[in-house]
C-alpha positions in Angstrom: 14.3 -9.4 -23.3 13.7 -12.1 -25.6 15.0 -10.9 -29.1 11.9 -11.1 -31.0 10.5 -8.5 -28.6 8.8 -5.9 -30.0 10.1 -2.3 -29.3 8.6 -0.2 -26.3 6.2 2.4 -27.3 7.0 6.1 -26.2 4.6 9.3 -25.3 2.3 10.4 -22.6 -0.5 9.1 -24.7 0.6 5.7 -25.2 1.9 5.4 -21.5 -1.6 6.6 -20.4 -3.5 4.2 -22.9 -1.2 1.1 -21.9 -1.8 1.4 -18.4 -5.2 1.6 -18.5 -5.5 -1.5 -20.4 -3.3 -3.3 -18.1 -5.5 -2.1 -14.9 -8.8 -3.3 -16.5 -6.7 -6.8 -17.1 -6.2 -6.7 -13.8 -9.7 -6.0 -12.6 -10.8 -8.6 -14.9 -8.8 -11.1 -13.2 -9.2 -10.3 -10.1 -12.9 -10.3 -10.6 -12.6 -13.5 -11.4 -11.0 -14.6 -7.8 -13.8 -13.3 -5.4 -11.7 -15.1 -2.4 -8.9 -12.7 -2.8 -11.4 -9.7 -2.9 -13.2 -11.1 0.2 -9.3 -11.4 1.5 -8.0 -8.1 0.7 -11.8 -6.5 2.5 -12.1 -8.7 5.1 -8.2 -8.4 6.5 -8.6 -4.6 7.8 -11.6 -5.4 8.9 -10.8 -8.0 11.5 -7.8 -5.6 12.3 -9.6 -3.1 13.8 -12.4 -5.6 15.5 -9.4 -7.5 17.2 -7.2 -4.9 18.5 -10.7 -2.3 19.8 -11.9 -5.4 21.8 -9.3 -7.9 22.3 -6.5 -5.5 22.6 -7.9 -2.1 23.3 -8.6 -2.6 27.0 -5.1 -2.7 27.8 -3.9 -0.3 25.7 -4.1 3.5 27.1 -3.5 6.6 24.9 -3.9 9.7 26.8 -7.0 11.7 25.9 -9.0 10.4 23.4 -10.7 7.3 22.7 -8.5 4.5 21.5 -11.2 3.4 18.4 -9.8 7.2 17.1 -6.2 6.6 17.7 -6.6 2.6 15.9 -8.4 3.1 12.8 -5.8 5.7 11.0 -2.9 3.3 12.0 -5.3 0.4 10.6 -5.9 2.3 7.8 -2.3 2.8 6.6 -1.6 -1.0 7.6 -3.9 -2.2 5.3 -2.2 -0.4 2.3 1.2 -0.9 3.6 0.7 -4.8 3.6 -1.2 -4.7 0.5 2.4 -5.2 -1.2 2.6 -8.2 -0.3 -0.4 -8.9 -2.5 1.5 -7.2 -5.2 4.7 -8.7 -5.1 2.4 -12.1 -5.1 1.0 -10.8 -8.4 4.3 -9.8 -10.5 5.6 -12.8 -9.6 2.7 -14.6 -10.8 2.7 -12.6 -14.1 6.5 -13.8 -14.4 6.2 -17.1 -13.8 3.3 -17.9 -15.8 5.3 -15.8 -18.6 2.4 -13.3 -19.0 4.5 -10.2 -19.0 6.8 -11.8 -21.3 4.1 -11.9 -23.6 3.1 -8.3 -23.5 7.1 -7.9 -23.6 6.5 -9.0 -27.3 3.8 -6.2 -28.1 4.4 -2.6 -28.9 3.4 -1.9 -24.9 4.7 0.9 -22.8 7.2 -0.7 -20.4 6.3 1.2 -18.0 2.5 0.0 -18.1 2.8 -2.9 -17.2 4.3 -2.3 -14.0 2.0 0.8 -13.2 -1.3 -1.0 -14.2 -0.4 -3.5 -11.4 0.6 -1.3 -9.0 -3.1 1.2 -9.9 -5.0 -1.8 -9.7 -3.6 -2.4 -6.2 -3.8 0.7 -4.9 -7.3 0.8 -6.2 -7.8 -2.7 -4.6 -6.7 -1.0 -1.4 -9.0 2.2 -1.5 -12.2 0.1 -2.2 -11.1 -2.1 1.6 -10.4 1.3 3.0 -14.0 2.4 2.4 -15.2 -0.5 3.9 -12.8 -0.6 7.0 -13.9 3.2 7.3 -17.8 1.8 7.3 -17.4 -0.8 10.1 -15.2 1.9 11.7 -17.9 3.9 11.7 -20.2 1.4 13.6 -18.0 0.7 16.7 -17.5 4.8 17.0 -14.9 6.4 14.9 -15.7 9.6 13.3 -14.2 12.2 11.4 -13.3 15.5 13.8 -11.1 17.3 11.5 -14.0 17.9 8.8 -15.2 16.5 5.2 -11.9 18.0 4.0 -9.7 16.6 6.1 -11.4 13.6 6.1 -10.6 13.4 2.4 -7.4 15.0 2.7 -6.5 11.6 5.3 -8.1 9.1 2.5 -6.1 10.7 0.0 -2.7 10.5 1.8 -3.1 7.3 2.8 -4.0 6.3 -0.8 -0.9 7.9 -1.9 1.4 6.1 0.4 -0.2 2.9 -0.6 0.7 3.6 -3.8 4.3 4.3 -3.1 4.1 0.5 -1.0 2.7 -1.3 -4.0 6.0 -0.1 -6.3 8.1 -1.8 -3.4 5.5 -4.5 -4.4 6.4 -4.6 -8.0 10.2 -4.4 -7.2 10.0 -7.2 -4.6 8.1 -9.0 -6.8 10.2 -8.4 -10.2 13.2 -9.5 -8.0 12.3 -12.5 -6.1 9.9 -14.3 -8.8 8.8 -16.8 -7.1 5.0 -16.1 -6.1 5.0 -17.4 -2.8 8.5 -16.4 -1.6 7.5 -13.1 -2.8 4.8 -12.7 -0.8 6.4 -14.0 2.3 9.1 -11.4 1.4 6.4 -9.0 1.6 5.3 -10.1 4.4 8.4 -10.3 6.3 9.0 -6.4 5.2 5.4 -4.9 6.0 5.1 -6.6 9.3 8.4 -5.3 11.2 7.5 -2.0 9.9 3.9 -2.3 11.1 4.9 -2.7 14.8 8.0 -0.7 14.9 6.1 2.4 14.6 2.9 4.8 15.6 0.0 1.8 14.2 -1.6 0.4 17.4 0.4 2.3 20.3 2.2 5.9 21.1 6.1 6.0 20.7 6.7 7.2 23.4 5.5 3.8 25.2 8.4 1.9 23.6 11.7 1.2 24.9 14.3 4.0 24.1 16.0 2.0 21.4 12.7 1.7 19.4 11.1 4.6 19.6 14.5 5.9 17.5 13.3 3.2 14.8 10.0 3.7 14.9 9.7 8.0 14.8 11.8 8.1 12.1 9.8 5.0 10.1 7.4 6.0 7.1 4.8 4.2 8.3 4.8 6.5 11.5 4.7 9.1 9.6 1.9 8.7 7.4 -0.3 7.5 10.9 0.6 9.8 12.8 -0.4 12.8 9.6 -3.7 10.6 9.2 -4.0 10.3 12.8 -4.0 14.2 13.1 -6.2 14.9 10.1 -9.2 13.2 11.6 -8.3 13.9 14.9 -8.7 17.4 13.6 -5.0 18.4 15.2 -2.3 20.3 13.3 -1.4 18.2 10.9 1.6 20.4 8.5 4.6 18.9 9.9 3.4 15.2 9.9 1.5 15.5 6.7 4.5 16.6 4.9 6.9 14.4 6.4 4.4 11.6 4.9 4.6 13.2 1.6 8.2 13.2 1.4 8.2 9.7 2.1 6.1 8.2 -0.3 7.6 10.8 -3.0 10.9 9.2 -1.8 9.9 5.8 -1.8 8.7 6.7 -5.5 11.8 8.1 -7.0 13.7 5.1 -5.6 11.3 2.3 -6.7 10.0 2.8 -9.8 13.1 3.7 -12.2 14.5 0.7 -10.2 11.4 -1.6 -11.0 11.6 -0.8 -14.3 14.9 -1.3 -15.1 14.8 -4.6 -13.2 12.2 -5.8 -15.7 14.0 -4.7 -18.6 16.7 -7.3 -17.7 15.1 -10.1 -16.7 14.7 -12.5 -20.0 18.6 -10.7 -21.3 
């Protein structure tokens, strides 16, 4: 931190305050870029419209229709790469020295990592919505009820969350914008196919179905999977919590201490 940095404010209050300013800065931005809106919509959209008719007819999943079994692994794709979009973003802010700047104000630390990573996950519900919608058209529904429904929005949200601190971290690390997306990239997409998204475990080899049942990502399908599906859903949907609570504890005190020492 530069030496003419002003200190870090403390409290709940200012924490709370801080972040909310550096989410509607974010918004602002964004707002700005309709492309990467359009992007960030569009992406899970084509997802689900590719692998139903392009990819579906070859793909069997015993008892019940394969348009069910995609969209909750589509769903949690969509969030899970959405940190690539994040990492892009911190390391935009650092190399056009715009967190350096707030450095210099009496913000909460914190904030400015968190209003990034709200933004995105916000960013990410609002393409859920719509992926949901177009979901809707080609004959997904909700069987578990308006709860679980909400309950399988909510969890999904959540673990996007807990993906968009890996964001900041990877971002806050590598600092280059476009190696930090690739980065992102590079981690979302392994993950992505090395678990429950498009087809059953058990349909792997041996080798990967030990990588990909004990992999976050199939966690948190498989627990949205169930909620909609309207299966029992306590053991997955907790194993997904753990997860993102995990990824949590690990990310952010680590984010956050990486950007207090960039600029020592």
């Amino acid at each position: 931190m530069s030496r003419d940095a002003a200190p870090a404010v403390g409290g709940i209050s200012a924490l709370v305050s801080d972040t909310w300013v550096m989410t509607r800065r974010n918004i602002r931005r964004h707002v700005r870029v309709p492309a990467q809106l359009i992007y960030s919509t569009a992406l899970p959209v084509m997802w689900v419209l590719l692998f139903l008719y392009v990819f579906g007819g070859s793909i069997q999943v015993p008892e019940v229709d394969y348009v069910l079994f995609l969209l909750p692994g589509i769903l949690v794709l969509a969030t899970a790469f959405g940190m690539a979009n994040t990492a892009l973003g911190v390391a935009e802010d650092l190399a056009d020295n715009v967190l350096d700047r707030f450095r210099s104000q009496p913000v909460s630390r914190p904030a400015l990592l968190l209003g990034r990573a709200l933004f995105d996950t916000a960013r990410n519900g609002s393409a859920l919505l719509v992926a949901i919608g177009v979901g809707f058209l080609v004959g997904f529904r909700f069987h578990g009820g308006p709860l679980a429904a909400v309950g399988a929005f909510a969890l999904i949200v959540g673990f996007g969350f807990g993906f968009s601190w890996l964001g900041v971290l990877l971002g806050l690390w590598v600092r280059d914008p476009e190696a930090a997306q690739t980065a992102g990239l590079l981690f979302a997409i392994p993950a992505m196919f090395a678990s429950s998204t498009f087809v059953p475990v058990s349909s792997m080899p041996g080798w990967l179905q030990a990588v990909a049942n004990n992999s976050p990502v199939t966690h948190a399908v498989d627990a949205a999977r169930a909620l909609t599906l309207g299966e029992p859903a306590g053991r997955p949907v907790t194993a997904a919590l753990l997860w993102t609570a995990g990824i949590l504890v690990l990310a952010v005190p680590l984010a956050v201490a990486r950007y207090q020492r960039i600029g020592h």
